[in-house]
N, C-alpha and C positions, 0 to 999 in steps of 0.2 A: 504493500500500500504506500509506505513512503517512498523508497524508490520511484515509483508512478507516479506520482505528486512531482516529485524531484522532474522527471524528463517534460512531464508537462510544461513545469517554469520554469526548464530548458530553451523552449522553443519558444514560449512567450516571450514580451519584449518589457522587461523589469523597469520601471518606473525609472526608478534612480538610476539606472545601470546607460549612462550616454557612451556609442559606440566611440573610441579611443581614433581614430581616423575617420572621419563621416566627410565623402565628398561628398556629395549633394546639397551640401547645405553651403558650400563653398561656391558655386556658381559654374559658367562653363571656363573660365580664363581658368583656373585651375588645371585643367590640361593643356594650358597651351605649353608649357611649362615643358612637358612630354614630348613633345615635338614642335618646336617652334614655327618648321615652314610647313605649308597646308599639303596636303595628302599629294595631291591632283598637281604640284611641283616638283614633288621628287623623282628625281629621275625613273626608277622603276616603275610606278605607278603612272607617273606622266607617258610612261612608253607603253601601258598597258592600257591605256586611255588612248593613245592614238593608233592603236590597233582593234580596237572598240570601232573608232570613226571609220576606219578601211571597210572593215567587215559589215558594221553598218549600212553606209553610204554604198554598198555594194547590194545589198537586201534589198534598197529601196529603188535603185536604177533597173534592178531585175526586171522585165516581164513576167504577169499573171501566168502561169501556169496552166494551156491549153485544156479545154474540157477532154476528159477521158472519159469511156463506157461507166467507170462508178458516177461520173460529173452526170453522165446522161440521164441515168438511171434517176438520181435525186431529183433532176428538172423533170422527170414525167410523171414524178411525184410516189416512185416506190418509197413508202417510208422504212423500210428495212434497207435499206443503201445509205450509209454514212457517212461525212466527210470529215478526215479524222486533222483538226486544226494543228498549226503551230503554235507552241505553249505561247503566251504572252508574258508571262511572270514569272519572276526570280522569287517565289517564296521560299524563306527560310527561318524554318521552326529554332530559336534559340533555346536547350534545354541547360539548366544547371541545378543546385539547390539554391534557395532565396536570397539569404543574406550574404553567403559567404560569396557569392560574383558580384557583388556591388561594384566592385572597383571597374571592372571588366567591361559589363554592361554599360555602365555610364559612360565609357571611353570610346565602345562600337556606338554610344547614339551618337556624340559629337565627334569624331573623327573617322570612324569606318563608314556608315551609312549613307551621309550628306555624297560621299565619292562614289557609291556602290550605287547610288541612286540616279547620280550622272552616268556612268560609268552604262550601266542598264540601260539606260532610256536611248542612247549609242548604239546597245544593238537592238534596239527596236521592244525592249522589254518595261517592266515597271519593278522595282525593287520593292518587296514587300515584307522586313523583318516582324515576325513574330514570338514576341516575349512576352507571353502571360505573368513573370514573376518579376516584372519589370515596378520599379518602385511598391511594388509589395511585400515589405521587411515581415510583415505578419501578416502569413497567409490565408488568417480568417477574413481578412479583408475580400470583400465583392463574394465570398465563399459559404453565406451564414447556411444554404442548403445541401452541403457537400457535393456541390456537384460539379465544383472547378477543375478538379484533375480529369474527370470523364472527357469533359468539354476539351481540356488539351488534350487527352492524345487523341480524340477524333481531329481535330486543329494537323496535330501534327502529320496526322495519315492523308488529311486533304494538301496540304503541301506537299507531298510525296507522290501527292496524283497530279497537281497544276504543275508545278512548279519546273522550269527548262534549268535544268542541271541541280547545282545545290536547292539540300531541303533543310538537313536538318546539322545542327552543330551545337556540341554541348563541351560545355569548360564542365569536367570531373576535379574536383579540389580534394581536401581531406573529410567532407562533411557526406556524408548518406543523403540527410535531411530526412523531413517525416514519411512515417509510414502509411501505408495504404491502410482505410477502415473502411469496408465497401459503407456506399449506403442505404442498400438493401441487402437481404442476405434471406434466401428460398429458407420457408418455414422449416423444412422438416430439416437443413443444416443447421438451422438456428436451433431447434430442439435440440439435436445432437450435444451442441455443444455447451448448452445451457446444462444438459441430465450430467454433459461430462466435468464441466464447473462445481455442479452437485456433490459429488462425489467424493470431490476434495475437505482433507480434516482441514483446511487454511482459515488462518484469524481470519476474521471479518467477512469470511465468505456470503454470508446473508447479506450484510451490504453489498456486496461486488454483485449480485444477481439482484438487488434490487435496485442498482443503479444499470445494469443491462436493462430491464422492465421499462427502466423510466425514460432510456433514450432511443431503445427499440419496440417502434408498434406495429403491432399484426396490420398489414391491410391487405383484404381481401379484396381488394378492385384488382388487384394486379395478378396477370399469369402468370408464370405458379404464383399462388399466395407469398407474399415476403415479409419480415420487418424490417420497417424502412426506420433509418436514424432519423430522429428531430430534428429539424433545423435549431441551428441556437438558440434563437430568437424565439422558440415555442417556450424550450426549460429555462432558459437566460435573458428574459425580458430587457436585463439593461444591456442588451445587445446592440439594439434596434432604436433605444429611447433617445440618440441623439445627444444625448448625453457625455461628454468623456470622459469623467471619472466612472459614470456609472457604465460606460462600453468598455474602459481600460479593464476594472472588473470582474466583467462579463466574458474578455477575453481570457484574463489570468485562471478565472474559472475553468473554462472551456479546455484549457490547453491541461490543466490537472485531470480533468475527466477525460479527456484524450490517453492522456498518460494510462491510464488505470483502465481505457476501452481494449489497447492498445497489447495490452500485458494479458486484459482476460481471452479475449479470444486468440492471441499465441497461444495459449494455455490450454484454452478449450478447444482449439481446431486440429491439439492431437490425436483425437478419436477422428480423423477425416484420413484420406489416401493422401500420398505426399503430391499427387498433383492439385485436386481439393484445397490444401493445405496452404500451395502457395498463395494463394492470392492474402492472405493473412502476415507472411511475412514480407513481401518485396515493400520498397519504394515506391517514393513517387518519381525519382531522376532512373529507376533501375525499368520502371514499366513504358519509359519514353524511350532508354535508350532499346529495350525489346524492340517494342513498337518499330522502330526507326529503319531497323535492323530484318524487321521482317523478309522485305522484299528488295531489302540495297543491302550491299556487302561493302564492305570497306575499299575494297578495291575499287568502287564503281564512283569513287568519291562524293559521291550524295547527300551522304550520311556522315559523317566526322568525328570524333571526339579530340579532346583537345583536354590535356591534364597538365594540372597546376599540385606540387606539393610542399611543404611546408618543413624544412629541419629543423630539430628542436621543439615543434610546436605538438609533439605526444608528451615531455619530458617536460612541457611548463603547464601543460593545461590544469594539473590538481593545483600549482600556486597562483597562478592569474586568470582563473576558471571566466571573469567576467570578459577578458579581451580575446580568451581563446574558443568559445560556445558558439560562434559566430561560423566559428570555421573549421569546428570538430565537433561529432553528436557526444554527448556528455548527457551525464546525470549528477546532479549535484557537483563536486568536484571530484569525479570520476569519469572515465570514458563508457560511451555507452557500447559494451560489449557486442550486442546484437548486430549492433548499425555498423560497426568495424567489424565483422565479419562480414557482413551483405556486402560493404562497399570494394571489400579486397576479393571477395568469389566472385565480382561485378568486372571490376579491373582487369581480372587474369584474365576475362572473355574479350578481353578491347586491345586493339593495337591500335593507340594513339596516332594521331597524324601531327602532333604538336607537342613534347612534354618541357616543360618547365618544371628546375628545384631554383629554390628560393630558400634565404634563412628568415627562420623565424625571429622577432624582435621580443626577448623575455619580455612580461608585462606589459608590452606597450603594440605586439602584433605584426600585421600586416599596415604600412604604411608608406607609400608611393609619395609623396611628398616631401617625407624627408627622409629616405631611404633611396639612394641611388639605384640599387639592383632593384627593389622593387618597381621602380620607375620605370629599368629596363625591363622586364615583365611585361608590364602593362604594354609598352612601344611594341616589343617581340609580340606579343599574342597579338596584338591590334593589330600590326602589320602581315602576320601568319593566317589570322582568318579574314582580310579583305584578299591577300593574294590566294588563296584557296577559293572564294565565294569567285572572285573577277574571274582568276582560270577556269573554271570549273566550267562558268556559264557560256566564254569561251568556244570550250571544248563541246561543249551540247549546240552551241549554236554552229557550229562551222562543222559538227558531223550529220545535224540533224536530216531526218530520209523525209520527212514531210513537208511537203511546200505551201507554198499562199496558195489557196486556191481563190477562183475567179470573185469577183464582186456577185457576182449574179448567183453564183453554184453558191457561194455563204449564205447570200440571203434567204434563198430559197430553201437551205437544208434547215435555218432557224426556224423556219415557216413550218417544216414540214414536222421538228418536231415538237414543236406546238399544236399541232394537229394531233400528232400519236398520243400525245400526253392527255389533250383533249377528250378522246377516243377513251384511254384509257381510264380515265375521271368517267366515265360518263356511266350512270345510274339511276336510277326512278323513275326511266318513261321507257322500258322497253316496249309496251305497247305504240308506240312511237313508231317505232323501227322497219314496221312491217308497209305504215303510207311513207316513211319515205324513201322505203325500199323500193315502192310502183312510183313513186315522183324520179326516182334513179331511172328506172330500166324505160318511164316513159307510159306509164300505162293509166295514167292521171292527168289531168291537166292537161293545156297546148303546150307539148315539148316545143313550139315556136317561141315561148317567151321562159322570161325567167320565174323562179320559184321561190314566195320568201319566206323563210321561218319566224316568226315574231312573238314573241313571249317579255315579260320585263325582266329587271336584271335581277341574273339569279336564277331564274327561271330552268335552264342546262339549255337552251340554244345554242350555243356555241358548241357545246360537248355536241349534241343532235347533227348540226351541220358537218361537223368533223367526219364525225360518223358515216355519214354519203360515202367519203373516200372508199371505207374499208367494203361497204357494202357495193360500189360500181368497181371495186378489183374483184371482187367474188363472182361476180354477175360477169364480167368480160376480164380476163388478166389484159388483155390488149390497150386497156384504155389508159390514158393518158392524166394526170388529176394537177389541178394547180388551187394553190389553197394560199391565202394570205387573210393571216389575224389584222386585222386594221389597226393601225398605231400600236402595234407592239414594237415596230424597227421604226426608226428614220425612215427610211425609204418605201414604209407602207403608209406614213403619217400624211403626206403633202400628195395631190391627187396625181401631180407630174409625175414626179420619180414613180408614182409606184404603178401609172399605166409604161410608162416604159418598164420598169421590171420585168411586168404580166403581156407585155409584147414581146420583151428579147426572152424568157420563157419559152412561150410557145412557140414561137419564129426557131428557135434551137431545138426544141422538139422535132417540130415537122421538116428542120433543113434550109428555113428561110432566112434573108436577111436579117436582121436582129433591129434593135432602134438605136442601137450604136450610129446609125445611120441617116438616122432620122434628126430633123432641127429640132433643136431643143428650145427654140424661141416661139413656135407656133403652135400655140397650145391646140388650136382645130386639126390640125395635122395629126398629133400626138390621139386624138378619139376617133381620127377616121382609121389612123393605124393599128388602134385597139379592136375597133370594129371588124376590121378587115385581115387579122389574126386569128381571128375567129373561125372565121371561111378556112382556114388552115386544116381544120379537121378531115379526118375520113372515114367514111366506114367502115375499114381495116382497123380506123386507129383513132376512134370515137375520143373527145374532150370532155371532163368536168370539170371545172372552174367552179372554186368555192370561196365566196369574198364575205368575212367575220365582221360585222360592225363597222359598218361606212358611217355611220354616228359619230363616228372615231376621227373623222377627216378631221383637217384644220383649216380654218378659214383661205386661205391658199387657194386664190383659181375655184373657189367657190366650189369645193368638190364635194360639199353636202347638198350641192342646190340638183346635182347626180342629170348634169348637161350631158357627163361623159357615155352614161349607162345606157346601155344598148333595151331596145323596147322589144328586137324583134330577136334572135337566136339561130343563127345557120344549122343546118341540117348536121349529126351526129353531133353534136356539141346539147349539155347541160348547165347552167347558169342558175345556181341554190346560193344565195344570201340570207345570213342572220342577221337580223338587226331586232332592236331593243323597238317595244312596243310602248311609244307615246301617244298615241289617239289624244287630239282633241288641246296635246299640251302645247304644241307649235313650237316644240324644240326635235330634233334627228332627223331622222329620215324617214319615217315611217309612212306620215300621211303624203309624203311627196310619191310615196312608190306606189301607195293605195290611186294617183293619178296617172303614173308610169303605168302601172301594171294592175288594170282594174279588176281582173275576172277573180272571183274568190276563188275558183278554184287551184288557181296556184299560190293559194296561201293556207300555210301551216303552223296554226297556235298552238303554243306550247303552253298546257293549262298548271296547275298546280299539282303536287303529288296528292295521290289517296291517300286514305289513312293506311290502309293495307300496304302502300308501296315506305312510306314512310319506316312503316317495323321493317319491313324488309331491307330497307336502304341503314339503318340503324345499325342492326343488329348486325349488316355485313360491315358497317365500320367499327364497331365494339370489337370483332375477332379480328382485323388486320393490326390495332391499335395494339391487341394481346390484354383487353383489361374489361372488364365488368365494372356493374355500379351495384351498387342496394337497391332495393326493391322500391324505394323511395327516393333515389338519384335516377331508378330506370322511367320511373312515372314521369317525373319534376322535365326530363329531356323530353319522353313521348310525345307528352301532351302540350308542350312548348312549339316542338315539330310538326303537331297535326295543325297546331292553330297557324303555323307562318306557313308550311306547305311547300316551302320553295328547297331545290335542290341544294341551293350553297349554304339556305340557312341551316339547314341538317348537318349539312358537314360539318359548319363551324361550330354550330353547338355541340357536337359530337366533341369537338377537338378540346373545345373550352370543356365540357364535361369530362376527361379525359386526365385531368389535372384532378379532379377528385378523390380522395381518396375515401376508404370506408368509414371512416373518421374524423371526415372534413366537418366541421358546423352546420347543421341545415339551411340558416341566414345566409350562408357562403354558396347554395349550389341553385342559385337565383340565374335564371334568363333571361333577357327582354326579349320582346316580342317582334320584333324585329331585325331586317337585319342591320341597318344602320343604328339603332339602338343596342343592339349586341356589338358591333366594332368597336363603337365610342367605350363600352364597358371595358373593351378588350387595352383599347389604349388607356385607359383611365388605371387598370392595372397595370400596366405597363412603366406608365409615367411613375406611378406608388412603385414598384419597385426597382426603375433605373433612375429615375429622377425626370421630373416633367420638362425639365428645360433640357437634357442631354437626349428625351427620347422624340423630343416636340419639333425640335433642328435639327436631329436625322431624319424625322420624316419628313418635316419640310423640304428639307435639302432632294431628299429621294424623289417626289411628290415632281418636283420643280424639274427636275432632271428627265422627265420623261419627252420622248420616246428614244433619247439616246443614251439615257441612265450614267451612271457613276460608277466606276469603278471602285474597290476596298480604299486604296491608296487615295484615289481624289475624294472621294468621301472623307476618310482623316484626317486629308490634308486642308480642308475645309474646318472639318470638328475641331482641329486644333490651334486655330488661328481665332476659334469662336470663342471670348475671356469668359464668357456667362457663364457659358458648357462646363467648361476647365475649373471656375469657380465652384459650379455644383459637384463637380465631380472629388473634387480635391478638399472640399469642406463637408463632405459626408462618409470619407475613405479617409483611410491615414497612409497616405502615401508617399515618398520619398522620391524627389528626381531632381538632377543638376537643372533642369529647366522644367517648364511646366507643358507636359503636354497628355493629353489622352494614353491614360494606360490601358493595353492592348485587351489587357483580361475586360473593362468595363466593357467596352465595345465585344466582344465576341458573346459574354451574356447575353447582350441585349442580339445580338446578330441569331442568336441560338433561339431568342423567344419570339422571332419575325421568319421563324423558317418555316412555317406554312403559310405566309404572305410572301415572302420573297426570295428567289432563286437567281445565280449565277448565269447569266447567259456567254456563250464565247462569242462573240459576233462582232467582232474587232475588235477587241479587247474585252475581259471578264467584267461584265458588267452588272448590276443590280435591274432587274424587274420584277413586276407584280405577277404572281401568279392569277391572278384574281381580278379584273378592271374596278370589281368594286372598294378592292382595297383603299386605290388609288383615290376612288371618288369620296373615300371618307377620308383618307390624309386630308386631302387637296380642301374639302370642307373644314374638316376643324383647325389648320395649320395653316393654309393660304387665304387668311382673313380680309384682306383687304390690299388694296392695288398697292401700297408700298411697299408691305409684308411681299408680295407676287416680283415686285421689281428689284428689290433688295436680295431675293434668292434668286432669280436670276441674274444679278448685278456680280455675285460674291461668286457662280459659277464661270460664269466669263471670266472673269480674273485670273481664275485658276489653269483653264484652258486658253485662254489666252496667249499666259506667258511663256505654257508645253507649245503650242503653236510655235511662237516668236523664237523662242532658246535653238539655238545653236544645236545643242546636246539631242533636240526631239527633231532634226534634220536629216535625221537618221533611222534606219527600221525598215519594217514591212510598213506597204501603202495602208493598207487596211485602218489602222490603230491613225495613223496619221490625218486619214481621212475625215475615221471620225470624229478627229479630235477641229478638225478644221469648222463640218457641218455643225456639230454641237457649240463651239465658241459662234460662231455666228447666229445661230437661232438665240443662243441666251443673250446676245447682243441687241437683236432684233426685241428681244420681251422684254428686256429691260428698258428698252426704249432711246439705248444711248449711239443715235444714229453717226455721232463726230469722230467716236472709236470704229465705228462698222468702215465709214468711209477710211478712217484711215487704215484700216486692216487691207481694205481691197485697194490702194494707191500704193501699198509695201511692196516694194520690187524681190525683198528676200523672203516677205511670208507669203506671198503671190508664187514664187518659184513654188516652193516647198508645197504649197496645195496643189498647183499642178501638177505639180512630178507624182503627188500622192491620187491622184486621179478625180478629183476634189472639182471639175472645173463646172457640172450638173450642180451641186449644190452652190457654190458660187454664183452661179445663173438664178439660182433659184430664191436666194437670199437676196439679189438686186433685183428680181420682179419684186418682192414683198415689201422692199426697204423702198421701191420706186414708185410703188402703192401708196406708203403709209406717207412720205414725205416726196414729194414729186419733184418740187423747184432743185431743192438739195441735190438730188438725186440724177438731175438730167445728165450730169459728168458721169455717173459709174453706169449709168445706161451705154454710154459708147464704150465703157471697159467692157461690158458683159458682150459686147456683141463682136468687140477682137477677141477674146477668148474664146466664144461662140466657132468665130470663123478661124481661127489660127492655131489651136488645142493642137493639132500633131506638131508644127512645129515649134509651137513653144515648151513642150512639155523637156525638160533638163539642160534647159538654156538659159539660166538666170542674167546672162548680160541681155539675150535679143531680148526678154521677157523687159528687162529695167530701160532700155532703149526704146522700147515701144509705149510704155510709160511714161516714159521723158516726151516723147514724142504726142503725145493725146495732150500732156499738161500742156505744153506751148499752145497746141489749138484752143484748149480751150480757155488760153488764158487771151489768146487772139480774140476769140470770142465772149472775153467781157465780164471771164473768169479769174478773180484776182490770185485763186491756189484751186489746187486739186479739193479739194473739201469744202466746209462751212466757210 
């Protein structure tokens, strides 16, 4: 029992006990000290940076890589034909124990990364360090439901799937750090080891089994049955209070009971088989470096470790136990046995790619400031894992077998598995299935015109229309299928680009010219070529065409007022649209199409689910979830789901019930009755446990970023420039960091409790979108309040992309990533409304190159209709730039002088013409 007590306020952080060297609190000049000239000068590094630029600038002069039989395949819409991308990101999962790489960490945020992050974007990537134990000295902090280590090492396996070359790198010191204490544990293990605790003659064992009782409870919602640990904040109220004396505590507590959780089930999970067993003794640094290890081998350099040891510092730790606990497991002043065995049987399995020995300083530690060797240390390591991370990516990038594939074959495969996903979501209308199986094959309605599905949101229309696909390949393998979710990409969002898409599509289907061909200034042109794409089809080789949510359009060329949409349907061709049913409201498309396309018969409402369908639809998401409710959590959802009816609110309540446990409070397992009433509940929980302003400005930010989304990186790099964010985050967490920015762990919680709203897309770069459009329609409500709120999140985007545009360092890469970064800074330029920046983006001779070489010069065109729209006088000068680009695109693409010569040459005219500059 004492000993347990002992290792707990081991790992706690003692009041009075101030760490003996704390740089963090010293600021960033503290390292400069470490190396006086910047990274990105030194020779080595300076020479590994302009091998960066070769390799780069070489990526981006490339040619798209011609459509192949897979290429074909995806454009006629098999969704079983994949296109397997070029990684975009350098993630790399940082592992260590907490306190004892303070020194280390803080050294790669200001001197290794800032290089790693130019250095990347060079060859066309984004640098994304991941350190969950990043200013987390006590790692109850962001952790009160035990479920922070879970969360890293799925973290760290998802970087081992994105990430182009390095993943994962961990500094091994002398310290173990804490032990794993699942936080659930299958009943009938749990009995085990409860009968085998039993057994024991040991003092105080009735205490020790009734402090198991009190932190482990049965809940039966879960498959198998388990008990799950308390969150702190259930047994340790002054957890949570806000409080600091009463959180400090609440921690000290915590970390005693850990101690003494820690000791019993050692003890009691000897009645288990010794592979059972393990999971009671490993670590937390010992189950990251497994993990890591899984499917990278040392050799593949991926994966790293890197060890730091300490002389001296086993032989002083019983006299200066406070300076040396930091950085060896200890129990009172003693070493902690267990944890120096784990960590040497951990060791002998690792061939270092890095080791450093260092003297220990009796009493006084580890201290880089005024310790010369440890100085060197710190320089050595820092310099050994920027030149492993820089080679490495390197090495993946210049061996890589996968190429850029085409603009069109990306978009398309986005599309299509947005489709599949759709398809595969899709449940509670099978009776559905069967009319729009006769609207497929043609055996309903006048196959002369188009067919629309309409239901409101929510409703599974979309899932329904998807569905077509699967059911017109069944019905004919021969046919052909083109599917676009409306405003899920850029390029389905504006009505231009995305009838040329749905032209050079099918045109590549059937062998025809493409609209690569076609003027991109004559918007009539662009609908009769859509039209007449159409005529493309054959009886051998019949079309579907399925267009998601034209509601979705943006005011752009007017593509809701649906000038473009064909009234009449060529022969072997299908034309099925989903759109959201407004009757009567005089917003979408709805009642415009009830005059396009009068006859009822080719319209199909999607009504509400039955009650019947309802259980049915429930009860199949209860078994995929693996969990149950009480007969009074099964009611409380039932009868919530028969009264809203609709497919998505089933789901989410399903999901929100899903959190329940059998023990939850009855006040607690409340639905509203709706579904925007159920979201706002969802964020309103959200905000209570990340904080309202850290989770109100991600969503904002995400909300604001549609339909080209945000990537991890530009997301952060936003949250941490935001003081408010930084403020709540850092005054409700006790965190420690040489400068203040977003700790990685905050963000991946809250990333973790937005994963059935938001998923990863690759579509030129890993971007954030909405699973759900209604997700977005309730951000967008409760967080885009008013037109300055709307122009100031667009304002703070642009900025960001702006200056990736402009930098030297993003002049490099794949087109793809470049592109989007060109369309995205000018649409949020455009929302924001700051027309003197747009102008002067498009009179830059060097971010003009850089867009066109990136193939940028359709959205360029596209963004001076809209900016030539909204401000016409202003505007009449970059109307003649859009129409040389228009006309000159082959030869100016990787000529940055004829590009800045023809420039020069417009400004004279139109300064001849009474223009005093190119702009305002």
């Amino acid at each position: 029992m004492e000993e347990a007590e002992e290792l707990g306020r081991a790992i706690a952080i003692p009041e009075d006990a101030e760490p003996i060297a704390r740089s963090p609190y010293e600021g960033p000049k503290v390292f400069d000290q470490f190396h006086p000239i910047p990274r990105e000068e030194r020779e080595e590094f300076a020479a590994l940076m302009e091998r960066a630029d070769k390799v780069g600038l070489g990526a981006l002069i490339k040619k798209e890589t011609p459509i192949d039989e897979n290429d074909l395949q995806v454009l006629k819409g098999d969704l079983t034909a994949k296109v397997d991308e070029p990684k975009r990101v350098v993630r790399v999962f940082i592992g260590s124990a907490a306190e004892d790489a303070e020194w280390e960490r803080n050294a790669l945020l200001l001197d290794v990364y800032p290089f790693l992050k130019q250095f990347c974007q060079r060859l066309g990537y984004e640098f994304q360090p991941v350190d969950l134990k990043f200013g987390r000295r006590d790692l109850t902090s962001l952790d009160d439901d035990h479920l922070m280590h879970n969360l890293a090492v799925a973290e760290l396996r998802k970087c081992l799937e994105v990430s182009a070359g390095p993943a994962f790198m961990c500094l091994l010191g002398n310290k173990f750090g804490p032990h794993t204490i699942p936080s659930a544990i299958e009943k009938t293990e749990f009995n085990r080891i409860f009968q085998r605790l039993g057994t024991s003659n040991a003092a105080d064992r009735w205490t020790d089994l009734q402090l198991l009782q009190e932190w482990f409870v049965l809940d039966q919602n879960v498959r198998p049955q388990s008990y799950v640990l308390q969150p702190i904040s259930t047994v340790l109220p002054g957890f949570s209070s806000g409080e600091s004396k009463a959180t400090r505590l609440a921690v000290e507590k915590w970390w005693e009971v850990y101690g003494r959780i820690r000791r019993l089930l050692v003890e009691g999970s000897a009645v288990l088989n010794v592979e059972d067993r393990q999971k009671y003794m490993k670590g937390w640094i010992e189950e990251e470096i497994e993990a890591a290890f899984e499917t990278d081998s040392v050799e593949s350099q991926r994966a790293l470790v890197f060890t730091r040891d300490f002389e001296g510092l086993l032989e002083d730790a019983p006299e200066h136990p406070e300076a040396a606990r930091e950085y060896i497991d200890m129990i009172g002043r003693k070493t902690d046995v267990l944890a120096t065995e784990r960590l040497a049987h951990l060791r002998e399995r690792l061939a270092p790619a890095f080791a450093s020995t260092i003297s220990w300083i009796d009493g006084a530690g580890f201290n880089p400031i005024e310790e010369a060797k440890h100085a060197d240390h710190i320089r050595a390591f820092c310099d050994e894992f920027c030149r492993a991370v820089a080679n490495n990516a390197l090495l993946h990038h210049e061996a890589r077998t996968v190429e850029e594939r085409s603009h069109l074959v990306q978009e398309v495969a986005a599309h299509n598995d947005i489709a599949a996903k759709k398809m595969d979501g899709f449940m509670g209308h099978e009776e559905l299935l069967e009319h729009l199986k006769h609207i497929v094959e043609g055996s309903v309605g006048d196959v002369s015109h188009p067919y629309i599905i309409h239901g409101v949101s929510g409703s599974g229309k979309s899932s329904l229309a998807a569905s077509s696909i699967r059911l017109a390949q069944e019905q004919n393998p021969a046919v052909n299928t083109v599917y676009r979710a409306i405003g899920s990409t850029a390029d389905s969002t504006d009505i231009r680009p995305l009838l040329r898409s749905l032209i050079s599509q099918i045109s590549t289907i059937y062998g025809a010219p493409s609209a690569d061909e076609l003027s991109t200034t004559d918007f009539d042109q662009l609908i009769d070529a859509f039209h007449a794409s159409l005529a493309l089809a054959k009886e051998e080789s019949p079309l579907l065409v399925v267009l998601d949510g034209p509601e979705h359009l943006s005011d752009l060329n007017d593509g809701r007022d649906l000038a473009w949409f064909p009234q009449s349907i060529p022969a072997h061709v299908r034309l099925v649209v989903a759109t959201r049913d407004t009757t009567g409201e005089g917003v979408g498309c709805f009642d415009l199409f009830r005059s396009v396309v009068p006859s009822e018969e080719q319209y199909l409402a999607v009504p509400r689910l039955s009650d019947e369908a309802v259980e049915q639809l429930v009860q199949k998401l209860r078994q995929a979830e693996r969990r149950s409710l009480t007969q009074l959590q099964e009611r409380v959802l039932l009868d919530a789901c028969k009264r809203n009816g609709l497919p998505f609110y089933v789901q989410l309540a399903s999901k929100v019930a899903s959190s329940w446990r059998a023990f939850t409070p009855v006040p607690e397992t409340k639905l509203a009755p709706t579904v925007g009433e159920l979201m706002d509940n969802v964020f309103e929980r959200l905000e209570k446990t990340h904080g309202r302003v850290f989770v109100s400005r991600t969503l904002l930010y995400l909300a604001a970023s549609c339909p080209h989304g945000l990537t991890e990186t530009e997301l952060l790099d936003i949250l941490n420039e935001d003081g408010e964010v930084l403020d709540e985050i850092f005054k409700s967490y006790h965190f420690t960091s040489p400068i203040r920015r977003l700790p990685h762990a905050a963000w991946i919680r809250l990333k973790a409790d937005l994963s059935f709203f938001l998923e990863e897309r690759d579509l030129f770069g890993r971007t954030f979108h909405s699973r759900h459009r209604r997700f977005w329609e309730t951000a967008e409500e409760r967080y885009l309040v008013d037109k300055q709120t709307v122009s100031k999140a667009h304002s703070t985007i642009a900025d960001l992309l702006s200056a990736r545009w402009q930098s030297t360092e993003f002049g490099h890469g794949p087109q793809g990533p470049l592109r989007r970064t060109v369309a995205a800074t000018l649409f949020h330029l455009i929302e924001a409304e700051r027309s003197g920046d747009i102008i002067s983006a498009l009179s830059n001779a060097k971010s003009l190159d850089a867009a066109v070489r990136a193939g940028a010069i359709d959205d360029l065109l596209a963004v001076v209709d809209e900016a030539a729209g909204k401000w016409p006088v202003i505007f009449k000068p970059v109307k003649r730039m859009g129409k040389l680009l228009a006309a000159e695109r082959e030869e100016l693409v990787g000529k940055p002088e004829a590009l800045a010569g023809r420039i020069a040459t417009l400004q004279e005219t139109m300064m001849d013409n009474g223009y005093s500059y190119f702009g305002l």
